[in-house]
N, CA, C and O atoms as CSV, one atom per row, in Angstrom:
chain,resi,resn,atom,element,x,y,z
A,1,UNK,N,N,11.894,64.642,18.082
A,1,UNK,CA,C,13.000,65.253,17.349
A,1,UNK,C,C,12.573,65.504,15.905
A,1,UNK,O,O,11.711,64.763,15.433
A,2,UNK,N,N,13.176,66.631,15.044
A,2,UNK,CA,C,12.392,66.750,13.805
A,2,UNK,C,C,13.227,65.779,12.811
A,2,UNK,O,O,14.372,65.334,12.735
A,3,UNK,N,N,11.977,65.699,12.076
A,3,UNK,CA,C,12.746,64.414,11.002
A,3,UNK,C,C,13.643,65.249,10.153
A,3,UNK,O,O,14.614,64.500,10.042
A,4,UNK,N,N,13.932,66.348,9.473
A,4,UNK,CA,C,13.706,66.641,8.659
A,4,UNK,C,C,16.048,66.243,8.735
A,4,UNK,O,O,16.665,66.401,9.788
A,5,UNK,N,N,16.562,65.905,7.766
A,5,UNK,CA,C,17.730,66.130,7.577
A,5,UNK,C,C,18.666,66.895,6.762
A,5,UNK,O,O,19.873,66.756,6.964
A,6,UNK,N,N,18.193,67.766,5.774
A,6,UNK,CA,C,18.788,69.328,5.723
A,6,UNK,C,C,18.020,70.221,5.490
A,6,UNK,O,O,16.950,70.071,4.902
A,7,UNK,N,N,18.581,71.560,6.037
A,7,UNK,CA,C,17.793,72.711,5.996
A,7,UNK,C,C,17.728,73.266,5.463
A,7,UNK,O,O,18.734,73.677,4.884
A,8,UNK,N,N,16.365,73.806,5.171
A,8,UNK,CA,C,16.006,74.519,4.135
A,8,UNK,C,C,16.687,76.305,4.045
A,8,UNK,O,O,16.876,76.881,2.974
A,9,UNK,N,N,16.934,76.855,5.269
A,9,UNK,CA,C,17.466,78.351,5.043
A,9,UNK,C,C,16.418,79.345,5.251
A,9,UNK,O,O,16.429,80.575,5.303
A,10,UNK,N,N,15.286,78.238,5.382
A,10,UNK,CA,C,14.383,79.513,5.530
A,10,UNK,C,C,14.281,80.360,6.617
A,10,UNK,O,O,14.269,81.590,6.554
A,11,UNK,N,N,14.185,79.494,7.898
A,11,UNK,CA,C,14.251,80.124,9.287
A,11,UNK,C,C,15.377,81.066,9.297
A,11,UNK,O,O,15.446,81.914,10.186
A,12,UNK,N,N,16.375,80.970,8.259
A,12,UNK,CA,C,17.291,82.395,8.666
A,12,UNK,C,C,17.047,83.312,8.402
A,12,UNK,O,O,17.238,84.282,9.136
A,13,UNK,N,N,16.405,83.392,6.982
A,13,UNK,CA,C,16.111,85.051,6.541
A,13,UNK,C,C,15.133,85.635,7.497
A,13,UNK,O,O,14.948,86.836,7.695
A,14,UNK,N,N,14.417,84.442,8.173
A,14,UNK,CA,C,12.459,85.221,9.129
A,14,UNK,C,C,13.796,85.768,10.343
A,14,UNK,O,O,13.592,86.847,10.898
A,15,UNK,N,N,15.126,84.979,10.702
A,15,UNK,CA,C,14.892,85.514,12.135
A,15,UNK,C,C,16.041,86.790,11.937
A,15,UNK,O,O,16.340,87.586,12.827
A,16,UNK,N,N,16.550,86.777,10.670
A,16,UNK,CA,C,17.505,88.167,10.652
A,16,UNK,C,C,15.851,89.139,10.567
A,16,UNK,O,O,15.789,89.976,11.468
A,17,UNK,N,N,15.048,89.118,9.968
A,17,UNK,CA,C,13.958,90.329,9.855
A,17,UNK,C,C,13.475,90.463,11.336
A,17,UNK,O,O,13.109,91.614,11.573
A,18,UNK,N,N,13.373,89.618,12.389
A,18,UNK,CA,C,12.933,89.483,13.756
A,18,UNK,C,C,14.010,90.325,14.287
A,18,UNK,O,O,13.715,91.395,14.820
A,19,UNK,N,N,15.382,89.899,14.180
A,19,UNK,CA,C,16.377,90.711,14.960
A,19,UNK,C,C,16.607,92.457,14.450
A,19,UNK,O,O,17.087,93.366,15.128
A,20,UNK,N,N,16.131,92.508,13.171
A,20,UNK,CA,C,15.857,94.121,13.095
A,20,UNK,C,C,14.506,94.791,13.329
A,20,UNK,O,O,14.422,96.000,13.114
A,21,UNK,N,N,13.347,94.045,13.790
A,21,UNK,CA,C,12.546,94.241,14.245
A,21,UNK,C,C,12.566,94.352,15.876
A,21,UNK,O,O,11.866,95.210,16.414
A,22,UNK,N,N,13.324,93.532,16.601
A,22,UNK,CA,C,13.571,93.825,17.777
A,22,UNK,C,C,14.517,94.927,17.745
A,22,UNK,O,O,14.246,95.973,18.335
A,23,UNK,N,N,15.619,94.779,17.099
A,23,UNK,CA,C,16.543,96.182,17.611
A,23,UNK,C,C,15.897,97.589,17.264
A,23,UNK,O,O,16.319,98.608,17.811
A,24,UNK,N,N,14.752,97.622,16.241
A,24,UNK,CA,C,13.850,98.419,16.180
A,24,UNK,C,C,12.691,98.593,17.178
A,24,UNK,O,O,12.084,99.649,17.002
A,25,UNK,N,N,12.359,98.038,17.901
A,25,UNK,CA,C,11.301,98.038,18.992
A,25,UNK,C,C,11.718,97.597,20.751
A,25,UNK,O,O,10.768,97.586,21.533
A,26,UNK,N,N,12.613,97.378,21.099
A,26,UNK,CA,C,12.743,97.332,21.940
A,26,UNK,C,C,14.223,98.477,22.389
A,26,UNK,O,O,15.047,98.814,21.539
A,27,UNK,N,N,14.277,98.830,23.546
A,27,UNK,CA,C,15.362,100.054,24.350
A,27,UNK,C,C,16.263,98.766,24.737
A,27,UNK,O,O,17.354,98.999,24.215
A,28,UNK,N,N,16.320,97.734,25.287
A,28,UNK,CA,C,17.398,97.096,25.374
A,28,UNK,C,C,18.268,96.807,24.338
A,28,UNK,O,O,19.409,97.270,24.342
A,29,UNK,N,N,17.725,95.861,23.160
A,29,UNK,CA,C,18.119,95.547,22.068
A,29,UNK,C,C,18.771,96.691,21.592
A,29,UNK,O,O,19.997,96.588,21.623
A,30,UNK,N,N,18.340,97.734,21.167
A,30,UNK,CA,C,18.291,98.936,20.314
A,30,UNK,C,C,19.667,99.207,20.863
A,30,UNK,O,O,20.593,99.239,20.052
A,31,UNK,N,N,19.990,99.465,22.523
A,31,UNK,CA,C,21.187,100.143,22.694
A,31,UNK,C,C,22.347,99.674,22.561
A,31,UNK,O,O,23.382,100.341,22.583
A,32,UNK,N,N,22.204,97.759,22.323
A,32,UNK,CA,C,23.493,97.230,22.537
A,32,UNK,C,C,24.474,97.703,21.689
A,32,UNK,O,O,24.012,98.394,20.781
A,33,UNK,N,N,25.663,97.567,21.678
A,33,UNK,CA,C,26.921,97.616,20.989
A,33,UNK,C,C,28.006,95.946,20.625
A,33,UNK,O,O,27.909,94.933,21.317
A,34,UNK,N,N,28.608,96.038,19.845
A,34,UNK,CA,C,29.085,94.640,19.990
A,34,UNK,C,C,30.350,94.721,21.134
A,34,UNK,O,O,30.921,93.670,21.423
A,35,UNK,N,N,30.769,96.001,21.775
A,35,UNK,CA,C,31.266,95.696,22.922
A,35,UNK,C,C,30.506,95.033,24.362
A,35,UNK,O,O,30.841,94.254,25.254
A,36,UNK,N,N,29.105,95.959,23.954
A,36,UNK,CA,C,28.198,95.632,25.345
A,36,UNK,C,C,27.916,93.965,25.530
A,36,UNK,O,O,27.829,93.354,26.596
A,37,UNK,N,N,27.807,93.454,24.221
A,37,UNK,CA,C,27.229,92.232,23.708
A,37,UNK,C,C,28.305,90.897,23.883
A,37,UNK,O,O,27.970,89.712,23.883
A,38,UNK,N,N,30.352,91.707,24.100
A,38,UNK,CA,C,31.202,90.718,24.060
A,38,UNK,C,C,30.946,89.695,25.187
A,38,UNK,O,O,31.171,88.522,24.887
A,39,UNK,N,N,30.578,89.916,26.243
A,39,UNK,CA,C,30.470,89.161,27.428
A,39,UNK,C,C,29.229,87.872,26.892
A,39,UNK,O,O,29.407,86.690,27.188
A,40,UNK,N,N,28.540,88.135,26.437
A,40,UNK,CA,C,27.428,86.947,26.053
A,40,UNK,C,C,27.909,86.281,25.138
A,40,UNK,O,O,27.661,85.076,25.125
A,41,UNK,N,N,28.491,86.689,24.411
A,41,UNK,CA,C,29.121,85.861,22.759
A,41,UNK,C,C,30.564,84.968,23.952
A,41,UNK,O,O,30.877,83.800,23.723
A,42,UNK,N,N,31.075,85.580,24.838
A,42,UNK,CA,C,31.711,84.425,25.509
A,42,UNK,C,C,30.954,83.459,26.039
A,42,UNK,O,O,30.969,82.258,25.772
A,43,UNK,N,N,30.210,84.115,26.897
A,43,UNK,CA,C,29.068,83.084,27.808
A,43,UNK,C,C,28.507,81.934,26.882
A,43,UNK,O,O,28.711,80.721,26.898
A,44,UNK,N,N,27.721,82.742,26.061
A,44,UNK,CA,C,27.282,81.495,25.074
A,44,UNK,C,C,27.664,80.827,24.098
A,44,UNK,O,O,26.890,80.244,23.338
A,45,UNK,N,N,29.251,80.827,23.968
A,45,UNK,CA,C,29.848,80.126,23.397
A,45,UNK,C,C,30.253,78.801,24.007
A,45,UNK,O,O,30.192,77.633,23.624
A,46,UNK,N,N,30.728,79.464,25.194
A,46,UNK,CA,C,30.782,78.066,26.673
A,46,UNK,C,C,30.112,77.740,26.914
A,46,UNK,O,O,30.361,76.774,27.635
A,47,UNK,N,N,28.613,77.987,26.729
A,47,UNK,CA,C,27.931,76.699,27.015
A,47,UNK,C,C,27.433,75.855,25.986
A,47,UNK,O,O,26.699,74.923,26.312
A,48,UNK,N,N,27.839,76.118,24.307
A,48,UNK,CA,C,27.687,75.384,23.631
A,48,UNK,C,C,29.155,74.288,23.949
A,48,UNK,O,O,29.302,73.086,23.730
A,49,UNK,N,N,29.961,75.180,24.468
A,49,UNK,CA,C,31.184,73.741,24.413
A,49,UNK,C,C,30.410,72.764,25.872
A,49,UNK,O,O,30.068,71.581,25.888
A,50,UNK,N,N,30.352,73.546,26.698
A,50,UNK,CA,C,29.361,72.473,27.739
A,50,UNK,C,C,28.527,71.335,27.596
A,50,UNK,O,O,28.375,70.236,28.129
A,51,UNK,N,N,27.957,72.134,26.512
A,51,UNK,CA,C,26.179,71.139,25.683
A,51,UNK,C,C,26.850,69.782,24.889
A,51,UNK,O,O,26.392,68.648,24.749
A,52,UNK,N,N,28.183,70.414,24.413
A,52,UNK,CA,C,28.850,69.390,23.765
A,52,UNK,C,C,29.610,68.127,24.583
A,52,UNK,O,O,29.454,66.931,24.332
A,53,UNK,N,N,30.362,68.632,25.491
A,53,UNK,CA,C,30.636,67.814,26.368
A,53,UNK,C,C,29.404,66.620,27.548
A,53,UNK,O,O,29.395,65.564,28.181
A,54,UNK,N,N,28.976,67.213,27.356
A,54,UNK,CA,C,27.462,66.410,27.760
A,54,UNK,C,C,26.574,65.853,26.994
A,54,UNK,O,O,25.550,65.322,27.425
A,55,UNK,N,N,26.948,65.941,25.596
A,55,UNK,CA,C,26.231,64.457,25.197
A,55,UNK,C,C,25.001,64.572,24.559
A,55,UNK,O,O,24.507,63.635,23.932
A,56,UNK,N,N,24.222,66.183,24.734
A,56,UNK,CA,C,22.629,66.115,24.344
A,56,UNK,C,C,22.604,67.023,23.813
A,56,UNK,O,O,23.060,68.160,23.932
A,57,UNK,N,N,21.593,66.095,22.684
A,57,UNK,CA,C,21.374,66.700,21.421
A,57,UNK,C,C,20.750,68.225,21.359
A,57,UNK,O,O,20.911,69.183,20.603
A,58,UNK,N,N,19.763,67.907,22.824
A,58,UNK,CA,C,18.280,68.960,22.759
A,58,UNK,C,C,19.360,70.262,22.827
A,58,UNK,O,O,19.485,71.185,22.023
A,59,UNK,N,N,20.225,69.946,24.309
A,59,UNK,CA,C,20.741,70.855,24.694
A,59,UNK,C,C,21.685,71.810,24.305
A,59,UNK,O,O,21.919,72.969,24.647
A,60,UNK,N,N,22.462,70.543,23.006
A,60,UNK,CA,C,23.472,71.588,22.111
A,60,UNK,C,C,22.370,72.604,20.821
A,60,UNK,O,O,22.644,73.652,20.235
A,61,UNK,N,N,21.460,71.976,20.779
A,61,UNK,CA,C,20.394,72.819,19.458
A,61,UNK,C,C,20.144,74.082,20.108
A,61,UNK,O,O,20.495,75.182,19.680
A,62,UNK,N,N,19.306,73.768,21.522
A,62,UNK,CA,C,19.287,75.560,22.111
A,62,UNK,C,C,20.177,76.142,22.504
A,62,UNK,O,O,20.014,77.335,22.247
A,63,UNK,N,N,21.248,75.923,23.108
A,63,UNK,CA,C,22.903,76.587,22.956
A,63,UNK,C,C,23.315,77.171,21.692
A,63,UNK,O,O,23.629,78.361,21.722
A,64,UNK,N,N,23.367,76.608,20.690
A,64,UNK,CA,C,23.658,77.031,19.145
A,64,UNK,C,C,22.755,77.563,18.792
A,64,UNK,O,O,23.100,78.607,18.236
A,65,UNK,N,N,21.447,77.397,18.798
A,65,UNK,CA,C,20.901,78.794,18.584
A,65,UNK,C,C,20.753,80.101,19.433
A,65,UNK,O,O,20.278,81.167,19.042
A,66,UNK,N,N,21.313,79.774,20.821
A,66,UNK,CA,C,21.994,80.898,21.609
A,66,UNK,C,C,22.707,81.866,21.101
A,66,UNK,O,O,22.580,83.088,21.177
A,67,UNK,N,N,23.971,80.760,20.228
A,67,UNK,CA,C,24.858,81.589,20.092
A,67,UNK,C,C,24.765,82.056,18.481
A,67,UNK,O,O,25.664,82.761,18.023
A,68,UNK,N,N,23.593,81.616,17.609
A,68,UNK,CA,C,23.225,81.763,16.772
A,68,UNK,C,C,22.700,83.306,16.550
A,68,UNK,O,O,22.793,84.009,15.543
A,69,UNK,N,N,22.025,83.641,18.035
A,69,UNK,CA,C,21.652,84.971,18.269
A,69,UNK,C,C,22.522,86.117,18.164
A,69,UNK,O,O,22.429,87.191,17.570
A,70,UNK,N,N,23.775,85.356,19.234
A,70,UNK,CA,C,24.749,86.466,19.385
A,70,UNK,C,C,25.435,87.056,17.547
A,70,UNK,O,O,25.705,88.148,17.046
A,71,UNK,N,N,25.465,85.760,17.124
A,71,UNK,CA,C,26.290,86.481,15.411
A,71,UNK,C,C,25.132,87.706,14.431
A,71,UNK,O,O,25.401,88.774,13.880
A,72,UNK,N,N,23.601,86.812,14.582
A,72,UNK,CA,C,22.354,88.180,14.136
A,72,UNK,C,C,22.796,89.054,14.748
A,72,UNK,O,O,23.319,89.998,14.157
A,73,UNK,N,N,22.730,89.013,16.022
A,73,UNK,CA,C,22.754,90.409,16.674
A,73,UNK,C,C,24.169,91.475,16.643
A,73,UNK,O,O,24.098,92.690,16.830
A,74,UNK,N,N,25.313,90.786,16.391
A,74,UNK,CA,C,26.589,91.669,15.501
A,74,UNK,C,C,26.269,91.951,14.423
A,74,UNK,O,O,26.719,92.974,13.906
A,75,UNK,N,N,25.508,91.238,13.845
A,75,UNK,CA,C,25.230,91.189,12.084
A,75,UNK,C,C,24.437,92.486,12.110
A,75,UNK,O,O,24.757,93.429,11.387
A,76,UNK,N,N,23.341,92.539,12.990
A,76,UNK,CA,C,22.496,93.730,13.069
A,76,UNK,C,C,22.912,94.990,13.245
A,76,UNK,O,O,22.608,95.941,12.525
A,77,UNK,N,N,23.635,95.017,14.236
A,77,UNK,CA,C,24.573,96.330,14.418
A,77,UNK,C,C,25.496,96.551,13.004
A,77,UNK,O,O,24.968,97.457,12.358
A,78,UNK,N,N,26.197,96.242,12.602
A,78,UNK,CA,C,27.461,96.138,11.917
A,78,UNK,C,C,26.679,96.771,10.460
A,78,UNK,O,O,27.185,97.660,9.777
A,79,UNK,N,N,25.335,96.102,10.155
A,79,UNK,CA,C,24.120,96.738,9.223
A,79,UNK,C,C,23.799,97.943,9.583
A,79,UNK,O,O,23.793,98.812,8.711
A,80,UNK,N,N,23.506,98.234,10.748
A,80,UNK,CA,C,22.715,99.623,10.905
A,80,UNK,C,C,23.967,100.454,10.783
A,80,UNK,O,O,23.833,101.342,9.940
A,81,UNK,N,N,25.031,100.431,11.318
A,81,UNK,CA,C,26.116,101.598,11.137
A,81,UNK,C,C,26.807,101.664,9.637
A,81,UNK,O,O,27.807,102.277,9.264
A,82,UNK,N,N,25.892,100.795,8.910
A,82,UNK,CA,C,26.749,100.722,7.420
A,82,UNK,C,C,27.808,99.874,6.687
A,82,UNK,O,O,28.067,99.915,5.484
A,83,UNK,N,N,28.552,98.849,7.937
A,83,UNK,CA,C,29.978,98.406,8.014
A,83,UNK,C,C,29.857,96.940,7.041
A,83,UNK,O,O,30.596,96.635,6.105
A,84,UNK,N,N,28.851,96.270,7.508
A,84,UNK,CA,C,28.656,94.621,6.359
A,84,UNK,C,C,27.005,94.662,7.198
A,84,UNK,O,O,26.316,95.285,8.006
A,85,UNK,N,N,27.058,93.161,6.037
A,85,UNK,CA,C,25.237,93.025,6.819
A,85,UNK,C,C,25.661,91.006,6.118
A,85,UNK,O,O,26.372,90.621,5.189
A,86,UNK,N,N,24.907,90.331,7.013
A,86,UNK,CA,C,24.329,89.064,7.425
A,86,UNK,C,C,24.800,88.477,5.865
A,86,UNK,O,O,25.476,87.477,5.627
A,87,UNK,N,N,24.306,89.286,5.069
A,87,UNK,CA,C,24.522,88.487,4.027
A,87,UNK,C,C,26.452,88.366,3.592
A,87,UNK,O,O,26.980,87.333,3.179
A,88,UNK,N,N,27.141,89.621,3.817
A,88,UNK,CA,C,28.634,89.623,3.893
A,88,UNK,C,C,28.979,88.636,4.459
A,88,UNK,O,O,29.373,87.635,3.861
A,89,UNK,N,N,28.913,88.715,5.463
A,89,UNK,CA,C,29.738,87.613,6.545
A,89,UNK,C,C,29.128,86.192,5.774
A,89,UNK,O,O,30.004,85.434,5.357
A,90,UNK,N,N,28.151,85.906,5.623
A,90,UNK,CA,C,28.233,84.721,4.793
A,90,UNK,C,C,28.693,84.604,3.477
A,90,UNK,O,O,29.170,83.605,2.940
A,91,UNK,N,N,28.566,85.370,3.155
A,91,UNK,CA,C,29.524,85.427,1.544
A,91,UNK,C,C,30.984,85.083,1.809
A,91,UNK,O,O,31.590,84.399,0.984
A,92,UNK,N,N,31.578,85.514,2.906
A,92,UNK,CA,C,32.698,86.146,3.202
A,92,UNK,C,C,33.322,84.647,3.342
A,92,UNK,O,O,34.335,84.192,2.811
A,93,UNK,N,N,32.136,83.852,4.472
A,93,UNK,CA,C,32.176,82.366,4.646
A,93,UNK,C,C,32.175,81.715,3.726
A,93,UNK,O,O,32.934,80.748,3.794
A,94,UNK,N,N,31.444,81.866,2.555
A,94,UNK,CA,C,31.372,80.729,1.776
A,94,UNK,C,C,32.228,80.767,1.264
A,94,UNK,O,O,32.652,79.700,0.821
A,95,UNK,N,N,33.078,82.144,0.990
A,95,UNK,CA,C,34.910,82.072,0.158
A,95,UNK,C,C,35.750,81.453,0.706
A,95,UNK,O,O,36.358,80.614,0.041
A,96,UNK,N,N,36.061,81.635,2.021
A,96,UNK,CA,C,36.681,81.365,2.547
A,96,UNK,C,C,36.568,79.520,2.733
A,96,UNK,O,O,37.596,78.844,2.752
A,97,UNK,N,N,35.407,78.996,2.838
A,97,UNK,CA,C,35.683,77.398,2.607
A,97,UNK,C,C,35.971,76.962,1.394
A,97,UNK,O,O,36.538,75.876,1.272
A,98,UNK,N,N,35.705,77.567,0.521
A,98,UNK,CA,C,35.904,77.191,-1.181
A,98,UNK,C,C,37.421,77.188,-1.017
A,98,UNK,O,O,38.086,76.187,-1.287
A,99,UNK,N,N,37.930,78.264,-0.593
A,99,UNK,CA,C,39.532,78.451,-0.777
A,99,UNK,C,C,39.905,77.345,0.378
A,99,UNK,O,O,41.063,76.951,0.248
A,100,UNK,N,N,39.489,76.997,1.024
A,100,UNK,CA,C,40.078,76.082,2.051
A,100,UNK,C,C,39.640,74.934,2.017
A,100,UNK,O,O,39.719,74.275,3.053
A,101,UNK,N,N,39.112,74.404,0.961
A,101,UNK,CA,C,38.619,73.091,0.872
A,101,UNK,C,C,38.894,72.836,-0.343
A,101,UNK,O,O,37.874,72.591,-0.986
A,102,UNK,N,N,40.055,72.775,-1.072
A,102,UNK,CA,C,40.099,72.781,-2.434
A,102,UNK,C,C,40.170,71.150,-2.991
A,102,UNK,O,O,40.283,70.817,-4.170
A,103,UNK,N,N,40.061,70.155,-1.702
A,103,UNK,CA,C,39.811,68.832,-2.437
A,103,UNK,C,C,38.604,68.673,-2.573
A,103,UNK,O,O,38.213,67.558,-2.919
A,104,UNK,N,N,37.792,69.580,-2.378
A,104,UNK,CA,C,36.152,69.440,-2.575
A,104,UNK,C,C,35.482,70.466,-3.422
A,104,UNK,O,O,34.432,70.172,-3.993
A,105,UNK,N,N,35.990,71.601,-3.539
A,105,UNK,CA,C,35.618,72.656,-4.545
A,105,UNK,C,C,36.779,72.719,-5.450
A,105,UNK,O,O,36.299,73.133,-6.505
A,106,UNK,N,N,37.772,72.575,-5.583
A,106,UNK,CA,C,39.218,73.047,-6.294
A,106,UNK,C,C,39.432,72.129,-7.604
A,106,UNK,O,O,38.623,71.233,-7.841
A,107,UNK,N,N,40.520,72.363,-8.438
A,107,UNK,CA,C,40.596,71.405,-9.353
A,107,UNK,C,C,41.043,69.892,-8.627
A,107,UNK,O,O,41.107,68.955,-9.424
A,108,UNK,N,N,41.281,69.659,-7.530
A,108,UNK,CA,C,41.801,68.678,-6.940
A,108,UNK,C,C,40.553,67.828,-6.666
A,108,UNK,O,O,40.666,66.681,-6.234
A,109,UNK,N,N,39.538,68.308,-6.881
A,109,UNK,CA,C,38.210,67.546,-6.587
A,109,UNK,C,C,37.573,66.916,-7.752
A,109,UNK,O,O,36.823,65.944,-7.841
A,110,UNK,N,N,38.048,67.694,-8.593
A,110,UNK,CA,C,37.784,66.515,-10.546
A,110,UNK,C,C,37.993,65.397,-10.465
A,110,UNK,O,O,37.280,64.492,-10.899
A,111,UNK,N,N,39.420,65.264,-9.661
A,111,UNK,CA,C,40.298,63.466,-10.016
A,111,UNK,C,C,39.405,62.727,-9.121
A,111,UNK,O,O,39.459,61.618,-9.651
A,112,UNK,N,N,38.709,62.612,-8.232
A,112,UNK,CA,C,37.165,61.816,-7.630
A,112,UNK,C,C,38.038,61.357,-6.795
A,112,UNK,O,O,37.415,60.472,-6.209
A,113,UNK,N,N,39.286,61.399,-6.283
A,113,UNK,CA,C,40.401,60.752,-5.116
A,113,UNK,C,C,39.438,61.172,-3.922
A,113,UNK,O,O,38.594,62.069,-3.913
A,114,UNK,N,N,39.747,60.400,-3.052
A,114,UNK,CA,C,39.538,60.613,-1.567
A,114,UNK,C,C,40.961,60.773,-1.112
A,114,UNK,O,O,41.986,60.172,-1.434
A,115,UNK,N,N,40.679,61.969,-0.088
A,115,UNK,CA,C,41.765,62.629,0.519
A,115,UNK,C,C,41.742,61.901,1.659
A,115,UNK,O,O,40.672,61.361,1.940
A,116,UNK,N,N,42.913,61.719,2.579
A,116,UNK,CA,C,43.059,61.200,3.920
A,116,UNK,C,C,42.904,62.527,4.815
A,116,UNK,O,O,42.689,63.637,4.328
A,117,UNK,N,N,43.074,62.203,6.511
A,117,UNK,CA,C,42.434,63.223,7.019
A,117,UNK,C,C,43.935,63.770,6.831
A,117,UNK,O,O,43.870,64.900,6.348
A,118,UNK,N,N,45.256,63.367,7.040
A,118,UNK,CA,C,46.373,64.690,7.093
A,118,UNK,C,C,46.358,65.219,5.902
A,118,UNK,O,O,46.671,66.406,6.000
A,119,UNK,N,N,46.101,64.850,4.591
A,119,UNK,CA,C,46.305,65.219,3.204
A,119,UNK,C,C,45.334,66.882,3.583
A,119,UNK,O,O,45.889,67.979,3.521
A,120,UNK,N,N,44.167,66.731,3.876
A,120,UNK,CA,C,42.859,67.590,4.475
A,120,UNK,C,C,43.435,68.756,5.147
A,120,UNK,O,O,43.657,69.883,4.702
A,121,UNK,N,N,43.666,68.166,6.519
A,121,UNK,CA,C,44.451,69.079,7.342
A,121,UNK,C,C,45.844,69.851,6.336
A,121,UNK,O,O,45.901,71.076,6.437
A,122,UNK,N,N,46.981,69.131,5.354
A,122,UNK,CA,C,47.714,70.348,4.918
A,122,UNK,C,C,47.228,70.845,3.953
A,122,UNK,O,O,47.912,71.814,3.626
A,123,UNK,N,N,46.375,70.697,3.290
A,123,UNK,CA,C,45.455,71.550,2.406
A,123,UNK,C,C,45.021,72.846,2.950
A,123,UNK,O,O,45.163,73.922,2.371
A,124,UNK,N,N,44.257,72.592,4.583
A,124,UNK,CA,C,43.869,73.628,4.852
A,124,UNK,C,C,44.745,74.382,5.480
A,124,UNK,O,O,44.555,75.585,5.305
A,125,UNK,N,N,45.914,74.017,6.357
A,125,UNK,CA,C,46.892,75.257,6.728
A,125,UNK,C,C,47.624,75.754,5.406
A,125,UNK,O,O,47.970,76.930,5.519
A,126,UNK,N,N,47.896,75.280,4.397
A,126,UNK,CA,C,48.415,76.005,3.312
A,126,UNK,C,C,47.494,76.927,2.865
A,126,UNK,O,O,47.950,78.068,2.787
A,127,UNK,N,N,46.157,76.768,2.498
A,127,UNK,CA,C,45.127,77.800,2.142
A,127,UNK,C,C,45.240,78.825,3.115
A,127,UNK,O,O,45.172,79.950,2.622
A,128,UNK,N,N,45.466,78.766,4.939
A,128,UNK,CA,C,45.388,79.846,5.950
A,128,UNK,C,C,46.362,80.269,5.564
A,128,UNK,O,O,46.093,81.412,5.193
A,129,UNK,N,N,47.920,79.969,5.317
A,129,UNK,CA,C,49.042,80.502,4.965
A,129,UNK,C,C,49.186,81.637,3.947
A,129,UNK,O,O,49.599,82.796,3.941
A,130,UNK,N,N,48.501,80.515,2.852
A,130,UNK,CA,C,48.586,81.778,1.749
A,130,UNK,C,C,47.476,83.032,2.185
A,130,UNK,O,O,47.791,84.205,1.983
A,131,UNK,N,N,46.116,82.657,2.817
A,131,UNK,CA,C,45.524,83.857,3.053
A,131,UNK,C,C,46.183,84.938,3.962
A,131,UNK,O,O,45.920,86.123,3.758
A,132,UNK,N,N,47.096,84.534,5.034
A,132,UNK,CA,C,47.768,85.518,5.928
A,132,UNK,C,C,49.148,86.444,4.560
A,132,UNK,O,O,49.705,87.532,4.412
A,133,UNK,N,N,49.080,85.217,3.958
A,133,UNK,CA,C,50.413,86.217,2.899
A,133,UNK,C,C,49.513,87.029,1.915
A,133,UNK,O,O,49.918,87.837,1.079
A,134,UNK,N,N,48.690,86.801,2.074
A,134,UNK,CA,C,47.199,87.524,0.961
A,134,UNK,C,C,46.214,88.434,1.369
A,134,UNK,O,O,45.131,88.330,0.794
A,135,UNK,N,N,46.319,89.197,2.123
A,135,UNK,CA,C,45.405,89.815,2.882
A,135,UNK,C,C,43.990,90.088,2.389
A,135,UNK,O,O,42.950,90.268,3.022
A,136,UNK,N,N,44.258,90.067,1.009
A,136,UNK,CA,C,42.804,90.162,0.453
A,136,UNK,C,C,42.174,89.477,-0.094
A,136,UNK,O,O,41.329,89.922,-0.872
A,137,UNK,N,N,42.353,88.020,0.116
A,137,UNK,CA,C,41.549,86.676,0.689
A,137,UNK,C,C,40.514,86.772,1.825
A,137,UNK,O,O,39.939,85.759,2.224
């Protein structure tokens, strides 16, 4: 198992350049659509809940990077037609936990309190709340 306990980020940028290198060189890749592609992003989502329910480690790492594939490979499309690219959707992510974690990024995270888990939990449906009343959150 690798020792290593956090990641560095690097393996993401090599395998987004791999996944536009494949959708550039290969006729399968190249033609998908993220409709053609919905059936696998189910598939391999269930078997990361599978991998989970069973207990192993090995097995949830290659599942998640299964389904690790399926999000490059929307990411890839969604880039080539112009719409966002790999780096959006993570941007998009990292707002979206900042705003939803405000006992850890927010001014609520100065006072050094530890939150309980329900305090947590209504933090974060109030942040979903206000984003549904906010659309441009």
């Amino acid at each position: 198992m690798n020792e290593r306990t956090h990641a560095s980020g690097e393996g993401l940028v090599e395998f987004l350049d791999l996944m536009r290198l494949m959708r550039e060189r290969c006729v399968w890749k190249s033609s998908q659509t993220h409709a053609s592609l919905a059936q696998y992003l189910r598939e391999e989502s269930d078997e990361v809940l599978e991998a989970i329910e069973e207990g192993d480690p090995e097995h949830l790492k290659e599942e998640l990077g299964d389904l690790l594939l399926q999000v490059y490979f929307h990411a890839s499309i969604a880039e080539e037609a112009g719409e966002f690219t790999m780096d959006d959707v993570i941007a998009g992510l990292t707002a979206k936990m900042k705003r939803r974690n405000p006992h850890v990024f927010g001014p609520e995270a100065e006072s050094g309190r530890r939150y309980t888990l329900d305090e947590v939990e209504r933090l974060w449906q109030a942040a979903k709340a206000a984003e549904r009343a906010d659309p441009t959150e």
